[in-house]
C-alpha positions as CSV (number, residue, x, y, z in Angstrom):
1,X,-33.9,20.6,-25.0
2,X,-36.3,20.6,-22.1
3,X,-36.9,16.9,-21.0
4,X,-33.3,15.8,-21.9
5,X,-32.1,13.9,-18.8
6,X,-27.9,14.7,-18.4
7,X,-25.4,11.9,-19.4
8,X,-23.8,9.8,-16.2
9,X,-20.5,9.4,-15.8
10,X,-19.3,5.8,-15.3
11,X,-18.0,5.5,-11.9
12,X,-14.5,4.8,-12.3
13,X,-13.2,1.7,-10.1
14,X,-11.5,2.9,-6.9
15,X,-7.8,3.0,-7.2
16,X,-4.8,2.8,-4.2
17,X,-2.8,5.9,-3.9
18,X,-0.5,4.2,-1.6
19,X,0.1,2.4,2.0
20,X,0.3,3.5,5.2
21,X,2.2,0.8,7.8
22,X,2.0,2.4,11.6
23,X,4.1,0.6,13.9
24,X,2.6,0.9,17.7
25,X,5.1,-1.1,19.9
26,X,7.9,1.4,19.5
27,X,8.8,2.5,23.5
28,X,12.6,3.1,23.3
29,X,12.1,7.2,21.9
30,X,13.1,6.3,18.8
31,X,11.0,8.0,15.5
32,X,11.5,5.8,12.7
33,X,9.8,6.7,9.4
34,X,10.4,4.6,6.0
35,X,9.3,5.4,2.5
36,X,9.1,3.7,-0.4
37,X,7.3,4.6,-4.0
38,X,4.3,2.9,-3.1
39,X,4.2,3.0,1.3
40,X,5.0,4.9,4.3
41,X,5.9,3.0,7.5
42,X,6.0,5.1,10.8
43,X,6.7,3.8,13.8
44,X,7.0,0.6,15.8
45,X,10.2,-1.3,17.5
46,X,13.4,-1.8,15.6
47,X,12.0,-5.3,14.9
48,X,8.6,-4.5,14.4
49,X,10.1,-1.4,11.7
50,X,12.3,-4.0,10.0
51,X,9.6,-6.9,9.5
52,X,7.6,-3.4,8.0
53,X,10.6,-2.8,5.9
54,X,10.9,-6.3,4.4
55,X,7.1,-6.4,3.4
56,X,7.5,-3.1,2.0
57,X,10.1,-4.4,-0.2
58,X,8.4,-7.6,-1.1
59,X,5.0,-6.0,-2.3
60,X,7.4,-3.8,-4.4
61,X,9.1,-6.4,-5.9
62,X,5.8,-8.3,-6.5
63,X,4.2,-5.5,-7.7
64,X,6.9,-4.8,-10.3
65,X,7.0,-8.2,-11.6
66,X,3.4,-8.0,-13.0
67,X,4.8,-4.5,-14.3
68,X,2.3,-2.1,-12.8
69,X,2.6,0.5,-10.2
70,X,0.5,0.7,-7.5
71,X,-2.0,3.3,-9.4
72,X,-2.2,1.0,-11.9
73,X,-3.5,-2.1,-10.0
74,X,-6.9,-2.9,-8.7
75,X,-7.5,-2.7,-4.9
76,X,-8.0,-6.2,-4.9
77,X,-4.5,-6.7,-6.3
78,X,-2.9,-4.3,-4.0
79,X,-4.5,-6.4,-1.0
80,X,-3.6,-9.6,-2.7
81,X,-0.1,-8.6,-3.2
82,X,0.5,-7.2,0.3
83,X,-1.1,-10.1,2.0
84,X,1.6,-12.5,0.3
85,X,4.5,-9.8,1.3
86,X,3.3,-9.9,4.9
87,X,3.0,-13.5,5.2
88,X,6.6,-14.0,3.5
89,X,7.9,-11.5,6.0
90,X,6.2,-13.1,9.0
């Protein structure tokens, strides 16, 4: 078997694991830390928290109605899909 070059793997596409929302305008003491299935939020003013909230929601929502979880949906998707939530929420 001397000469035999090994088999390559295909590279598998790159895959989101999750979302991580920091909030830096939080001043007041308060810690304020929100999950989801698909984010973590930390951080940020009560406002700032809550428009972090709502976006979170939305890309969940969204993300259900094509019925895939986040692992299941390309990168591009999960960018796509957040963009929309964060401009809704805006």
């Amino acid at each position: 078997m001397a000469g035999k070059k090994p088999q390559r793997r295909k590279k598998s596409a790159p895959k989101v694991a999750g979302v991580v929302g920091v909030g830096l305008d939080g001043e007041d003491g308060h810690t304020r830390v929100t999950r989801t299935e698909e984010m973590v939020m930390v951080g940020g003013s009560a406002e700032t928290h809550e428009r972090m909230q709502e976006t979170a929601i939305r890309f969940g929502e969204n993300l259900e109605k094509r019925g895939k979880t986040i692992h299941e949906a390309s990168v591009r998707e999960v960018v796509d899909l957040l963009r929309a939530a964060i401009e809704k929420t805006g």
